[in-house]
N, C-alpha and C positions, 0 to 999 in steps of 0.2 A: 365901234364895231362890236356885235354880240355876236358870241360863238355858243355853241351847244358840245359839249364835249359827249360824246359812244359812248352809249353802257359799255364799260368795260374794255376802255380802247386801249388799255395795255395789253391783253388777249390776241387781239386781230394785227397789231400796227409790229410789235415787236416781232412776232411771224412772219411780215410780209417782206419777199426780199426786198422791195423799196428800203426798207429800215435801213437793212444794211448798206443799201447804195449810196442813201444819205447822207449815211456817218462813217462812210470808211475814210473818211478825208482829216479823222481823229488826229489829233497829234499824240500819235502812238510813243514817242520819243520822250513828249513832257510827261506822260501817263506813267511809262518807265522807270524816268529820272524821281518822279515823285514815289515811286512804288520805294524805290532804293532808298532815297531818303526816311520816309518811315520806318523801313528795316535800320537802319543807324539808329530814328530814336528810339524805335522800340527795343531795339535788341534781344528779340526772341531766342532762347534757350537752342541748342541744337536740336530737330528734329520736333519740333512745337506742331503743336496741332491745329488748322485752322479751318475758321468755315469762311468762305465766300458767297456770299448772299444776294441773288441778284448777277449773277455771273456771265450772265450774255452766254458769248463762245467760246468763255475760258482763257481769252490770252493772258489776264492778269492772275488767273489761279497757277497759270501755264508758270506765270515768272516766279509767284513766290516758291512752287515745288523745284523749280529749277534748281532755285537758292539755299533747298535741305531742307524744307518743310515737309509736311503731310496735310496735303491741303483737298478740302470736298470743295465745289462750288454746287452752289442750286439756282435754280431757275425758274420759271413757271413756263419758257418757251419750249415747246416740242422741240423745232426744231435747231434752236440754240443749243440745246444740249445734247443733240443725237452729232452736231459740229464738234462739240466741246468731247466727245468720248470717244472722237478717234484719234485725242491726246493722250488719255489713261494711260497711268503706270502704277505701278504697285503704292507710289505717293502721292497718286492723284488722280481724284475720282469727283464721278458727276451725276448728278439725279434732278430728274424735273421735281419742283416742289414749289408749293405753293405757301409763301412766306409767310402767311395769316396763320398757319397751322403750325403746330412746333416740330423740330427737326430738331431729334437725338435732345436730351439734359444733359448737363452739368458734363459736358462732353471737351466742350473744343478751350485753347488758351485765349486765342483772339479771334472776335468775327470782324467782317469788314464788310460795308455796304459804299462801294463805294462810286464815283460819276454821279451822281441825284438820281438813285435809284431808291429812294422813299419819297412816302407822300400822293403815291400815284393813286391811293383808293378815296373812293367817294365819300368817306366819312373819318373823322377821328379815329373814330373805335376802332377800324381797321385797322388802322397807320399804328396808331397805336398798338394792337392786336400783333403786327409786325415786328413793331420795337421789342415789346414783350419776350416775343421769339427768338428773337436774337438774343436777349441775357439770358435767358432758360437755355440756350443751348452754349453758354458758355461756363464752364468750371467757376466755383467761388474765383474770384481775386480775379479771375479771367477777366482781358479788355475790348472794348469795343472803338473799332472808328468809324465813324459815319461821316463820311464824305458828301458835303450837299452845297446847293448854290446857297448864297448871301442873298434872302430875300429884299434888301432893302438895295442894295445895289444894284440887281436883277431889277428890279420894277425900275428906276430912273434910268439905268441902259437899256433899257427893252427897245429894238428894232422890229418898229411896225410891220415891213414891209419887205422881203424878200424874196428874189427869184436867181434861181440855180438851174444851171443845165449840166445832167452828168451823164454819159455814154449816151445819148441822145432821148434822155427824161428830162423832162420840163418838172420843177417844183418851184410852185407856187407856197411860197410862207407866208401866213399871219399872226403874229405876236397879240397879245392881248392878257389885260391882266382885270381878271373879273373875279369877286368874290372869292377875295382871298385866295387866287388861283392861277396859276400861270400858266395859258391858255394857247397853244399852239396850233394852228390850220394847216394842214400842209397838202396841197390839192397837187395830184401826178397827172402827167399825162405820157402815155408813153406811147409815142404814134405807132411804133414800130409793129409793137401786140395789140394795136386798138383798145388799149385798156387806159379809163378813167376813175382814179380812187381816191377819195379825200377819206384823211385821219385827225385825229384833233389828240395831240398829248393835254395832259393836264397834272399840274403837279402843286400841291400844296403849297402856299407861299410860309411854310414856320420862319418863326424867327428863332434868335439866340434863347430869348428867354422862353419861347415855346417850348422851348429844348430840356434847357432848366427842369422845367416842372416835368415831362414827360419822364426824363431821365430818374429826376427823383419819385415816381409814384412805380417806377419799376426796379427799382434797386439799382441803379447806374448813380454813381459817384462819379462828377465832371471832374476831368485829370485838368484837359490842357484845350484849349480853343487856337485853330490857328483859323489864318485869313485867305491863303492860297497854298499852292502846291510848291512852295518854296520856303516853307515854314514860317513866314514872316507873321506877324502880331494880329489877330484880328480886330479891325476897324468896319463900324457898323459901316459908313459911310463908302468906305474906298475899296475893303476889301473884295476879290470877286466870290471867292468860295466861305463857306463852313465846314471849317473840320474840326471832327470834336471827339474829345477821347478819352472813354469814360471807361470805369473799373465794375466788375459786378460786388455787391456788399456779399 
């Protein structure tokens, strides 16, 4: 199966409430339980500063301000974060931004990118251009985690073929993994509005050692690699996630 991925189909697909109807079946619980557990290992100072990068509609900027942070999320969704800013409090705030561009230096303690929210642009330099972003806008000795899938895992589970019905939407899924890329179709039909919409995500397949190097040509020192969201060891093979958590020099 060859798919063609949208110019710029994080733009259109993240906006459309389909998005949301798709994924609200999130397991909000394990996303939580894992948010908690990083806060034990990391052990953030009271009152630490953070960025949220990639933030949807805030519920996870939501939890760590909860927890005594001063936390910003950014986004590039209009409408994700016109959502996410009828959370705001005096320790937590939200701005559409567009992650290629830098937001605030030598500012935050830790940023967090996290659910595989990189990789989604057309080119290295981008992605890159991303990463970049994120230790510029963290203080010297500041950390980063970047939460991303296990591409090697990901391509031998990849489920070709899926169909979902949610509040009476048909989605049609196709998996595919092309040029380095992990390539998702996702055709709606929604009788109800008479409306027919295909989106295609597409997310870079890096590896660990892609990571490596990227890490090191922007001043990211690898701390710690885990393999899912219960901190266990990562394994190229069995792990499902990359998380990886690096210091700025």
């Amino acid at each position: 199966m060859i798919m063609e991925a949208k110019k710029r189909w994080f733009e259109e697909w993240f906006d459309s409430p389909y998005y949301h109807l798709l994924y609200n079946s999130r397991d909000e619980k394990e996303a939580a339980s894992f948010i908690d557990k990083l806060l034990h290992y990391l052990h953030p100072p009271a009152g630490a500063v953070m960025l949220d990068v990639a933030c949807g509609k805030g519920r996870h900027a939501k939890q760590l301000a909860d927890d005594g942070y001063d936390v910003t999320g950014i986004d590039l969704s209009p409408a994700s974060i016109l959502a996410a800013r009828q959370m705001e409090t005096e320790t937590l705030h939200f701005f559409q931004h567009d992650m290629r561009l830098p937001f605030r230096i030598n500012y935050y303690d830790f940023a967090f990118n996290f659910f595989t929210s990189f990789g989604y642009f057309d080119t290295d330099l981008n992605n890159e251009n991303a990463l970049h972003n994120m230790m510029l806008a963290l203080k010297p000795g500041g950390k980063l985690v970047l939460d991303y899938l296990n591409s090697s895992y990901t391509r031998e589970h990849l489920v070709p073929c899926e169909q979902r019905q949610i509040d009476n939407v048909h989605f049609d899924i196709r998996r595919a993994y092309q040029d380095r890329r992990f390539l998702k179709q996702i055709r709606i039909t929604d009788a109800a509005k008479n409306v027919q919409q295909t989106f295609t995500e597409s997310v870079r397949a890096y590896t660990l050692e892609d990571f490596k190097g990227m890490f090191a040509r922007h001043r990211l020192q690898m701390e710690e690699v885990f393999g899912d969201y219960l901190f266990n060891r990562y394994d190229e093979r069995m792990s499902p996630r990359l998380i990886l958590i690096a210091k700025k020099s």
